[in-house]
MDAnalysis code that builds the backbone (N, CA, C; Angstrom):
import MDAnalysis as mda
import numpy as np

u = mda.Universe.empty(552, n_residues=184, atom_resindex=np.repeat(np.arange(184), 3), trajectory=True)
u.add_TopologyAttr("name", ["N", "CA", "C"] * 184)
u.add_TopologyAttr("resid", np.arange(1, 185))
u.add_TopologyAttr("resname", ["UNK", "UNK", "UNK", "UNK", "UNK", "UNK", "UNK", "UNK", "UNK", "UNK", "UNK", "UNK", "UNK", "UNK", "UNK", "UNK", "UNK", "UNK", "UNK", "UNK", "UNK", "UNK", "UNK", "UNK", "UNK", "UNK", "UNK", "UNK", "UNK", "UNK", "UNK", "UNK", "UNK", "UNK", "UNK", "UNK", "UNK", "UNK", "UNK", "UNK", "UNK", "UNK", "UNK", "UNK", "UNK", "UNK", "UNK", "UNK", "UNK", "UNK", "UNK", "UNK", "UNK", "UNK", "UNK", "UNK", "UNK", "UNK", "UNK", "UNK", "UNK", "UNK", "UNK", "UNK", "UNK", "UNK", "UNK", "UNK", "UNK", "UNK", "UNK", "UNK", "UNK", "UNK", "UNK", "UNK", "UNK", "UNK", "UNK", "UNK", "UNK", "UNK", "UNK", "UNK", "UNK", "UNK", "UNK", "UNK", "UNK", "UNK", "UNK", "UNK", "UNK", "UNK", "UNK", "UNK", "UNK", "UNK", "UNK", "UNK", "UNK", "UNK", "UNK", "UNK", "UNK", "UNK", "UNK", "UNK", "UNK", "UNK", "UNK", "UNK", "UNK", "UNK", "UNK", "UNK", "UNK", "UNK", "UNK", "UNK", "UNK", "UNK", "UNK", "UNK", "UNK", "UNK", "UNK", "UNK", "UNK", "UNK", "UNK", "UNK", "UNK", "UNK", "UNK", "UNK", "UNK", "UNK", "UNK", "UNK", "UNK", "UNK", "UNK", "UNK", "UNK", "UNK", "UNK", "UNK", "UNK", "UNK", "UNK", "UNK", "UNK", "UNK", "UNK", "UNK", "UNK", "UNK", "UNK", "UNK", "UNK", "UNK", "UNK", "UNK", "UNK", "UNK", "UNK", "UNK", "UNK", "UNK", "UNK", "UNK", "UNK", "UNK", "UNK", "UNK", "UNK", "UNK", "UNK", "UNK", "UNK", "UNK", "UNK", "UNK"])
u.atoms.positions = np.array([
    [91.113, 115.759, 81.808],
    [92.552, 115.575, 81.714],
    [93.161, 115.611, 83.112],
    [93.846, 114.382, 83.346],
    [94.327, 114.472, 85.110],
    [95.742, 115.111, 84.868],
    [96.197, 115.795, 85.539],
    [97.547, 116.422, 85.966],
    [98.273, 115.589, 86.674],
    [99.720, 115.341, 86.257],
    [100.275, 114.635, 86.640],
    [101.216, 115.638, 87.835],
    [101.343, 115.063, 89.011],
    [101.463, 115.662, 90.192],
    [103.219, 115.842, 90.711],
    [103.706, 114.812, 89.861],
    [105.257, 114.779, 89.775],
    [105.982, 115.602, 88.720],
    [104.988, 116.542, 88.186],
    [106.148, 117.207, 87.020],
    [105.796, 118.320, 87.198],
    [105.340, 118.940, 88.502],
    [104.842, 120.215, 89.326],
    [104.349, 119.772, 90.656],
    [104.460, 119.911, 91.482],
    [103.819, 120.015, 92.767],
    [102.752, 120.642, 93.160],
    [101.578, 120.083, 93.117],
    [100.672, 121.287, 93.016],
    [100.056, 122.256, 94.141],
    [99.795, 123.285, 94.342],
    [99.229, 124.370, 95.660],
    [97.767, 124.118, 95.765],
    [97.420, 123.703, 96.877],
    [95.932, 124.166, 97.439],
    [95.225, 124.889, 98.328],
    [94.290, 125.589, 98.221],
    [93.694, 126.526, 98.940],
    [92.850, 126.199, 99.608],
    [92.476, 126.661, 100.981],
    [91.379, 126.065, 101.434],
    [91.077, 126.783, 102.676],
    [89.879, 127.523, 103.218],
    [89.511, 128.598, 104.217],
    [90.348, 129.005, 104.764],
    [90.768, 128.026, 105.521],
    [92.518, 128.426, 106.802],
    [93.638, 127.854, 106.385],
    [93.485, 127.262, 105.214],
    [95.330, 126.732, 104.889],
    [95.288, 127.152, 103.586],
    [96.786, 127.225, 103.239],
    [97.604, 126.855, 102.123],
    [98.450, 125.349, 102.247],
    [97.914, 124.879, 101.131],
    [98.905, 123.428, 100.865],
    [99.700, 123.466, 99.666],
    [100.949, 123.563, 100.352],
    [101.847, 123.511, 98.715],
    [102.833, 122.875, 99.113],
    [103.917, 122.626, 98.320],
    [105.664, 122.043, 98.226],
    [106.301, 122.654, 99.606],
    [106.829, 122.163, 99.906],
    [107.826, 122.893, 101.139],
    [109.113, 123.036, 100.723],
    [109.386, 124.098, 101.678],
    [110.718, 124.870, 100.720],
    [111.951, 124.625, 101.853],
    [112.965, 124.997, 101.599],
    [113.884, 125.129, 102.635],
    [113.648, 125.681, 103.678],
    [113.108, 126.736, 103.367],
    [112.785, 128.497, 104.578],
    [111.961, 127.615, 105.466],
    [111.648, 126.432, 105.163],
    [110.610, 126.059, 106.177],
    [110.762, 125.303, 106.991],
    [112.474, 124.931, 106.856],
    [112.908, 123.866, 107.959],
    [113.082, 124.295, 109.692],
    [112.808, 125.080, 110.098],
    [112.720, 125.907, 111.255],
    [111.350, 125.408, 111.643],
    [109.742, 125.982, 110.855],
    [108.892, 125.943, 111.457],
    [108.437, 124.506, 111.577],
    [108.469, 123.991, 110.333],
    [108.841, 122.177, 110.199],
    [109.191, 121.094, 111.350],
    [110.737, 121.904, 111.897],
    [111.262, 121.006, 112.863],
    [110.470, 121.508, 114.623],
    [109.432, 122.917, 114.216],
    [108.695, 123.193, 115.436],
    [107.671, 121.813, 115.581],
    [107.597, 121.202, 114.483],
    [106.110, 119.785, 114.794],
    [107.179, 118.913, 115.055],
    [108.238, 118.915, 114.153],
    [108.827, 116.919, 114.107],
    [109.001, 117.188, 115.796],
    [109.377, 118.126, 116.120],
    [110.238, 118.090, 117.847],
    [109.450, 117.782, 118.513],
    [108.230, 118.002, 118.708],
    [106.986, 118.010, 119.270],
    [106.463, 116.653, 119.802],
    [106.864, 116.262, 120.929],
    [106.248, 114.951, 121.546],
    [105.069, 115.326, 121.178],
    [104.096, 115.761, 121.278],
    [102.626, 115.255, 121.007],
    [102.082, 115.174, 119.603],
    [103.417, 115.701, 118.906],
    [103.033, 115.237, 117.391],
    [103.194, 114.292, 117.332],
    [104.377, 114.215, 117.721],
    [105.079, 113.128, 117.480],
    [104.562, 111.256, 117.481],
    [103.334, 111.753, 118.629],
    [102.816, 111.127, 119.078],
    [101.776, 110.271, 118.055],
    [101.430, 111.370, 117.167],
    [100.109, 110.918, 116.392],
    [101.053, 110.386, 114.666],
    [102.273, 110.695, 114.480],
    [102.329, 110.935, 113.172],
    [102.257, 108.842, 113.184],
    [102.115, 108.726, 111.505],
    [102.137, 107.341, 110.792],
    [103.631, 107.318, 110.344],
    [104.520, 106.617, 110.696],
    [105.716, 106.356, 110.174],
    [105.898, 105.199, 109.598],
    [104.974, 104.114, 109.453],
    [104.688, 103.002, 109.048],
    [105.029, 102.707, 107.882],
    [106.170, 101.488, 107.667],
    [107.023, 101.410, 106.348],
    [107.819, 103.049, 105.959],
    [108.481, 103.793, 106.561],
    [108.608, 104.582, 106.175],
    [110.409, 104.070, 106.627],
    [111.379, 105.378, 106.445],
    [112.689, 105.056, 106.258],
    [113.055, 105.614, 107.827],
    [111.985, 106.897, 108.162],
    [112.430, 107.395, 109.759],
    [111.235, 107.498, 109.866],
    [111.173, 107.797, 111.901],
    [110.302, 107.488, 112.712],
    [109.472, 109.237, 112.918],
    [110.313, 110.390, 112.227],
    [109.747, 111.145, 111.767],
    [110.348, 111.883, 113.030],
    [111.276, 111.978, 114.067],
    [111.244, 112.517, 115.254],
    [112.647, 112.893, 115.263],
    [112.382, 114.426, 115.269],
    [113.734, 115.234, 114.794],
    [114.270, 116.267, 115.790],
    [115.080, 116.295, 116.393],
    [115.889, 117.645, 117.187],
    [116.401, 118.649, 116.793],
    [116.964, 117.971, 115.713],
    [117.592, 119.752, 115.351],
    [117.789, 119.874, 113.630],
    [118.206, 121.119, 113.566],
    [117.488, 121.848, 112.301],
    [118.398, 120.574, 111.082],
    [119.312, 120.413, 111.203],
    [120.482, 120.092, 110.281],
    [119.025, 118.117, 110.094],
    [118.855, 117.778, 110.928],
    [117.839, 116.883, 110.552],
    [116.760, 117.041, 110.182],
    [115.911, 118.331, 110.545],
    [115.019, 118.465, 109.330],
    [115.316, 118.832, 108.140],
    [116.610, 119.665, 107.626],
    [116.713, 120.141, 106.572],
    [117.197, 118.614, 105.220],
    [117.744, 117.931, 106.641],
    [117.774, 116.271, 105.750],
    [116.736, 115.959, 105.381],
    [115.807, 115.966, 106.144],
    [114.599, 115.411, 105.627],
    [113.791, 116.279, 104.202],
    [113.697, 117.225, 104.733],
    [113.820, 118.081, 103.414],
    [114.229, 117.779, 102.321],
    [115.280, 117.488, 102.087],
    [116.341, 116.912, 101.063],
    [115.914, 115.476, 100.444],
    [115.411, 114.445, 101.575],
    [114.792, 113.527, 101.491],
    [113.464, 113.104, 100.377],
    [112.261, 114.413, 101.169],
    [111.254, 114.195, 100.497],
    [111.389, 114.834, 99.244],
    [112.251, 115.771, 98.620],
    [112.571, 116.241, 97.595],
    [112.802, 114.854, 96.668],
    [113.788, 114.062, 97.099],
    [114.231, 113.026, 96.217],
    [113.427, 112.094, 96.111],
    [112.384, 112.076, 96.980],
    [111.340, 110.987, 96.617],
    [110.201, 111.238, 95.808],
    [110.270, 112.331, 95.877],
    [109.422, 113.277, 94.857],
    [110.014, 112.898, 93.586],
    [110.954, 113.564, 93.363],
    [111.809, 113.431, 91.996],
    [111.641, 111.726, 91.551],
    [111.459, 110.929, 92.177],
    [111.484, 109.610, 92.149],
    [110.220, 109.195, 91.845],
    [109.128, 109.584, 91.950],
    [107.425, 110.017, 91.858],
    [107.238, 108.844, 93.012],
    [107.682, 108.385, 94.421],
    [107.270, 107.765, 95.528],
    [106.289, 108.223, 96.543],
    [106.397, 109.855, 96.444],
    [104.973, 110.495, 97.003],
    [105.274, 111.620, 97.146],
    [104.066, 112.554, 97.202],
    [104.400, 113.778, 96.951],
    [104.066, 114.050, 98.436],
    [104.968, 115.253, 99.361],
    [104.709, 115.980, 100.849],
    [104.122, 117.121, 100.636],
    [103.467, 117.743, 100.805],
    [102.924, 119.141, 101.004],
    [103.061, 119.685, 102.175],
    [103.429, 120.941, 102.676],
    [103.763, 121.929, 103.720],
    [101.842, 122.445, 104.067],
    [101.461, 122.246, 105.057],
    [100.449, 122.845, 105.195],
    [100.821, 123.798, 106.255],
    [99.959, 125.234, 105.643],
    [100.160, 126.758, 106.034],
    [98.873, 127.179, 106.863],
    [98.927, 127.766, 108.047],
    [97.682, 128.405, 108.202],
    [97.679, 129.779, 107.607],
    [96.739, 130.082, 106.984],
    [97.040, 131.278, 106.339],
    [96.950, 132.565, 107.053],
    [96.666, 132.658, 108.731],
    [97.149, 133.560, 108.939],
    [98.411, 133.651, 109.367],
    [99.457, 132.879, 109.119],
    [100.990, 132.607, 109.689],
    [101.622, 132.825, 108.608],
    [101.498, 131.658, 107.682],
    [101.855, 131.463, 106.297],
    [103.442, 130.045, 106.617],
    [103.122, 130.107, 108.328],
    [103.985, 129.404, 108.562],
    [103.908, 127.948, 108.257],
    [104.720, 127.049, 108.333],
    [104.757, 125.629, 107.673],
    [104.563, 124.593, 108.915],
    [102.941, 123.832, 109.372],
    [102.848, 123.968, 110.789],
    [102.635, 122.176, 110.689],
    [103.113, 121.908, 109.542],
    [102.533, 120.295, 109.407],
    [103.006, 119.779, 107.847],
    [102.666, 118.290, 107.751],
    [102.622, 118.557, 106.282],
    [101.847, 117.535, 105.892],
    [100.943, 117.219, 104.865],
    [100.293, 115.665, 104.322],
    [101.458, 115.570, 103.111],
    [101.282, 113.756, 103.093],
    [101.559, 113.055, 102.471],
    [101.010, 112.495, 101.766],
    [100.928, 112.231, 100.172],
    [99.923, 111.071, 99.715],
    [100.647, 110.458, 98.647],
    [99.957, 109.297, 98.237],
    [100.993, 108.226, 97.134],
    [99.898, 107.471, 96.681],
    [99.776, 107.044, 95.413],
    [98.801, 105.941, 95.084],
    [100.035, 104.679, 94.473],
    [99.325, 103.760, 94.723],
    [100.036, 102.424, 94.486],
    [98.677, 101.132, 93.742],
    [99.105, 100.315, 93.132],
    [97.937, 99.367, 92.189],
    [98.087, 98.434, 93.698],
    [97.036, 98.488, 93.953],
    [96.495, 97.180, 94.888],
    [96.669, 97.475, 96.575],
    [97.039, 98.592, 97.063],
    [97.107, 98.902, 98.264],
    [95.874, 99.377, 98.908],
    [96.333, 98.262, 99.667],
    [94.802, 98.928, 100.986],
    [93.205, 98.099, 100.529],
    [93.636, 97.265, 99.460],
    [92.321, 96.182, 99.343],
    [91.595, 96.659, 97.671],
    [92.629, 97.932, 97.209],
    [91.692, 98.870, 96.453],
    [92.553, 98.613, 95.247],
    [91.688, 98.848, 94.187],
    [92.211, 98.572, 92.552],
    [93.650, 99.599, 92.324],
    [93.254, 100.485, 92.964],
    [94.661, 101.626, 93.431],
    [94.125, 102.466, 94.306],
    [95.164, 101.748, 95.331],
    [94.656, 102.712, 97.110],
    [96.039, 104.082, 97.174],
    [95.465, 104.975, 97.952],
    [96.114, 106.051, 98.186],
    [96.418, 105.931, 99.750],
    [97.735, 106.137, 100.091],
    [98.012, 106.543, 101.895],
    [98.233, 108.124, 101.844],
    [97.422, 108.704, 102.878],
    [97.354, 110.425, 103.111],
    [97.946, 110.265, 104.578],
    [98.942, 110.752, 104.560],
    [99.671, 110.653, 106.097],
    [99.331, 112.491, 106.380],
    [99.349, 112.784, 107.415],
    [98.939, 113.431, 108.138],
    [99.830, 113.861, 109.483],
    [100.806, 114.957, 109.074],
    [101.966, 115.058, 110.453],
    [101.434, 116.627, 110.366],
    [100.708, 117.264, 111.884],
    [100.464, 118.272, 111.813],
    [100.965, 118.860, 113.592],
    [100.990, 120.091, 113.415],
    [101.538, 120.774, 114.914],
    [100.348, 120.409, 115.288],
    [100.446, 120.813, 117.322],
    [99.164, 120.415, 117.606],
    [98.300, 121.181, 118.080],
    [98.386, 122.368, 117.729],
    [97.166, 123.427, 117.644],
    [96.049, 123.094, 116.076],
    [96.684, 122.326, 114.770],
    [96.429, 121.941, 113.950],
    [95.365, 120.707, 114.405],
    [95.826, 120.064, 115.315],
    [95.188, 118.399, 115.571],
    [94.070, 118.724, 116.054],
    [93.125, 119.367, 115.025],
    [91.309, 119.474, 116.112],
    [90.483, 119.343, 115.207],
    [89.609, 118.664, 115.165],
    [88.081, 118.162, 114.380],
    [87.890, 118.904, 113.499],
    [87.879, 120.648, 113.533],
    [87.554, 121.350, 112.021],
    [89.081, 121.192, 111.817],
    [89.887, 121.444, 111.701],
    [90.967, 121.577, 110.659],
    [91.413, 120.440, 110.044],
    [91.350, 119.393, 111.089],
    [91.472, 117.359, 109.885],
    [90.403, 117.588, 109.140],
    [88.923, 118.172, 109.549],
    [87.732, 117.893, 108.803],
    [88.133, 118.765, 107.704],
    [88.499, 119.722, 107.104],
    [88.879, 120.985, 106.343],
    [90.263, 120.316, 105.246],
    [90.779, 119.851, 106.040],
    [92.065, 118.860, 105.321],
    [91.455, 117.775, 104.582],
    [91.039, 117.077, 105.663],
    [90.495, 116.180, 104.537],
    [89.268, 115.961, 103.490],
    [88.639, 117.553, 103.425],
    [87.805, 117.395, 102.820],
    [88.655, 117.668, 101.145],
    [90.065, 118.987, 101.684],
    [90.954, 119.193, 100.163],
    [91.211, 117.716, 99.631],
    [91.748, 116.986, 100.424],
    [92.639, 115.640, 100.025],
    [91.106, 115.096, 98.973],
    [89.690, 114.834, 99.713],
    [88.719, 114.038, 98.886],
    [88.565, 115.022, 97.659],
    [88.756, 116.397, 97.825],
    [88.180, 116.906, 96.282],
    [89.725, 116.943, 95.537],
    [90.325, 116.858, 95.843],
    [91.537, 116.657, 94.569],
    [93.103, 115.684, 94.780],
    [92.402, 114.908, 95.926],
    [93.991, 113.526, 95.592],
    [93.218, 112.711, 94.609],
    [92.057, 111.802, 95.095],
    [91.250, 110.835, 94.349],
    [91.625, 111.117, 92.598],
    [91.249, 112.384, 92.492],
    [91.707, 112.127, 90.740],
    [93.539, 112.716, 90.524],
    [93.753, 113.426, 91.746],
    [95.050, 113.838, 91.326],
    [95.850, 112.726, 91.439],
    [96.066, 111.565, 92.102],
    [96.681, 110.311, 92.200],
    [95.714, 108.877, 91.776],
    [94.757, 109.338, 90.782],
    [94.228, 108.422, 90.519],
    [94.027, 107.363, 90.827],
    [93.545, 107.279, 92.493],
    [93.071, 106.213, 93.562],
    [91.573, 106.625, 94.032],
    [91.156, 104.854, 94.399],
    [89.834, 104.447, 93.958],
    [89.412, 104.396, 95.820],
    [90.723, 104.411, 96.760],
    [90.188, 104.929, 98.310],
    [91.780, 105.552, 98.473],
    [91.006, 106.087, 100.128],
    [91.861, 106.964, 100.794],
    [92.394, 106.559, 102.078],
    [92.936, 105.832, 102.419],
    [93.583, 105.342, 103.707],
    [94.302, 106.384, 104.531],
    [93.946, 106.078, 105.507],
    [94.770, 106.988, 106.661],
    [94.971, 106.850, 108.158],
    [95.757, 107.117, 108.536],
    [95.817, 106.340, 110.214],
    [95.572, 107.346, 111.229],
    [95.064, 107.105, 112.084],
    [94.280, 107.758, 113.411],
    [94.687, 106.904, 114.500],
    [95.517, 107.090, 115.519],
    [95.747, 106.073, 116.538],
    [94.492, 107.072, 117.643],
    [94.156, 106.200, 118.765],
    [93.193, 106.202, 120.157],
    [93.453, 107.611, 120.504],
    [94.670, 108.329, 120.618],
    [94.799, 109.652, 121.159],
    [94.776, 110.440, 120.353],
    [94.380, 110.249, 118.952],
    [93.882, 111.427, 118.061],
    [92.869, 111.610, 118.174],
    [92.180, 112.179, 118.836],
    [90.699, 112.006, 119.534],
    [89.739, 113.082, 118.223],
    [90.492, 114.423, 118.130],
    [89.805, 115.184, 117.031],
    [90.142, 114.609, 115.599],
    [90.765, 113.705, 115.295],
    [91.357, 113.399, 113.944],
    [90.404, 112.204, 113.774],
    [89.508, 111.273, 115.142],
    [89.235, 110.402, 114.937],
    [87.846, 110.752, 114.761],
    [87.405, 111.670, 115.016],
    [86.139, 112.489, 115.356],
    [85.653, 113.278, 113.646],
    [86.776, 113.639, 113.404],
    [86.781, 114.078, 111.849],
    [86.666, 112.786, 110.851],
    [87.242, 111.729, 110.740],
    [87.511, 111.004, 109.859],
    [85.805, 110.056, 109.346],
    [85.431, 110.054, 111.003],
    [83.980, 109.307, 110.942],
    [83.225, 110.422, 110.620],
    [82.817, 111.437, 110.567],
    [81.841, 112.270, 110.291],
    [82.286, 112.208, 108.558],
    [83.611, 112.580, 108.278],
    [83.579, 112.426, 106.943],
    [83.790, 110.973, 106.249],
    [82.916, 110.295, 107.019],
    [82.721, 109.062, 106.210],
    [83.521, 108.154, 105.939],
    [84.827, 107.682, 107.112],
    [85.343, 107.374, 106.617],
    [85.362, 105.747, 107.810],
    [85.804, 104.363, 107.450],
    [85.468, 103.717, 107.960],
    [86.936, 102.483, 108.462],
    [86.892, 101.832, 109.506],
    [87.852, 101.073, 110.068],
    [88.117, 99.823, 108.645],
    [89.803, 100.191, 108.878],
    [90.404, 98.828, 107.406],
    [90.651, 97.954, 108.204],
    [90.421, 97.805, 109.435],
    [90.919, 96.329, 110.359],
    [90.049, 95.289, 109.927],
    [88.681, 95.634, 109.832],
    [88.095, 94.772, 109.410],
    [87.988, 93.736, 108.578],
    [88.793, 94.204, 107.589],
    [89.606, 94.126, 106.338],
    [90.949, 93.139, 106.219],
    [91.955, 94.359, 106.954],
    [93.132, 94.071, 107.057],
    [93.332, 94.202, 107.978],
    [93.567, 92.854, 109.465],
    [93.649, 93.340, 110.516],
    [95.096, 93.578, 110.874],
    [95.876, 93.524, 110.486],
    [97.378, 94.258, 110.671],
    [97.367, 95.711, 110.784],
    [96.245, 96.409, 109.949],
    [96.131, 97.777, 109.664],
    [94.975, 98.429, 111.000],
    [95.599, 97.970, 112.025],
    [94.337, 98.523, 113.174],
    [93.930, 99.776, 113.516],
    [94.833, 100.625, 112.798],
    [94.608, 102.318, 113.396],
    [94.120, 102.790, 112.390],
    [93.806, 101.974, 110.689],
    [93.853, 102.772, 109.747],
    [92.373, 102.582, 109.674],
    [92.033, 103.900, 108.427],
    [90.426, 103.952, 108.092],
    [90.747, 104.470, 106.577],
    [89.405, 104.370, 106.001],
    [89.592, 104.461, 104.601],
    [88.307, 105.097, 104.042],
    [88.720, 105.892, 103.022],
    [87.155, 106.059, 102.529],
    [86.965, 105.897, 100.535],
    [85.995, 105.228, 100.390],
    [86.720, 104.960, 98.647],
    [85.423, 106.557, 98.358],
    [86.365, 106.580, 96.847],
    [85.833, 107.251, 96.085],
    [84.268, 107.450, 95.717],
    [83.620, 108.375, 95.916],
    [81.942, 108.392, 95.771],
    [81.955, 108.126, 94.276],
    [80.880, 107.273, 94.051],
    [80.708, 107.101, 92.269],
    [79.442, 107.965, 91.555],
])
């Protein structure tokens, strides 16, 4: 029985994080990444409504407000990722499945906006190993797309060890992205 992901938000656990809903209380530590030139640097804003690059609190708490309503809308669900010894809100993934995106019978995009003590080979590798054991059936998509530009050097380092492979090949518009389908 799959759980439908829009009529609860669901929490995940995982060695060094908590992944759950983000709350208000969290627009402070939140707007510590959006501010962040070198996040800033790596996040995917691609087709998105903003470029994700925020100064001050009254604009993250918009955004806040934002991904709430797109939620409510079932357009994709955000998760707050926590290191659990902080409990602070130091990043967040994104994911959405759609029929026919990304080459796939129903492709999933996992965006990936994290602080950058977060941006290193075990913790993408640790992230994205949660996203493969429970987006695939929690958004009932058949791959996992995700973007890595040249200066994500540990994100790009993680993505190939966990198997995951260039969509340019594919789709060459999509040059930063990689994908990995579902093991059968």
């Amino acid at each position: 029985m799959t759980v439908d992901p829009y009529l609860a938000c669901p929490s995940f656990g995982t060695p060094s994080f908590t992944v759950d809903e983000p709350r208000d209380a969290d627009a402070q530590d939140l707007l510590d990444c959006y501010a962040d030139p070198l996040a800033q640097a790596l996040f995917n804003a691609d087709h998105c409504t903003s470029d994700f690059r925020y100064a001050t609190l009254a604009e993250m708490r918009d955004c806040l407000a934002f991904w709430r309503k797109c939620y409510r809308e079932r357009d994709f669900v955000r998760f707050a990722v926590r290191p659990k010894d902080t409990g602070k809100a130091l990043g967040t993934l994104e994911m959405f499945g759609a029929p026919g995106f990304a080459g796939a019978g129903r492709g999933g995009c996992l965006r990936m906006d994290l602080a950058p003590p977060l941006e290193t080979r075990g913790h993408i590798a640790e992230l994205l190993a949660l996203a493969e054991a429970e987006f695939f059936g929690l958004f009932g998509v058949t791959r996992i797309v995700t973007k890595a530009v040249p200066a994500a050097t540990g994100r790009l380092a993680a993505l190939r060890a966990a198997g995951y492979a260039p969509l340019a090949a594919w789709e060459p518009r999509r040059e930063h992205y990689h994908f990995r389908d579902q093991a059968r």
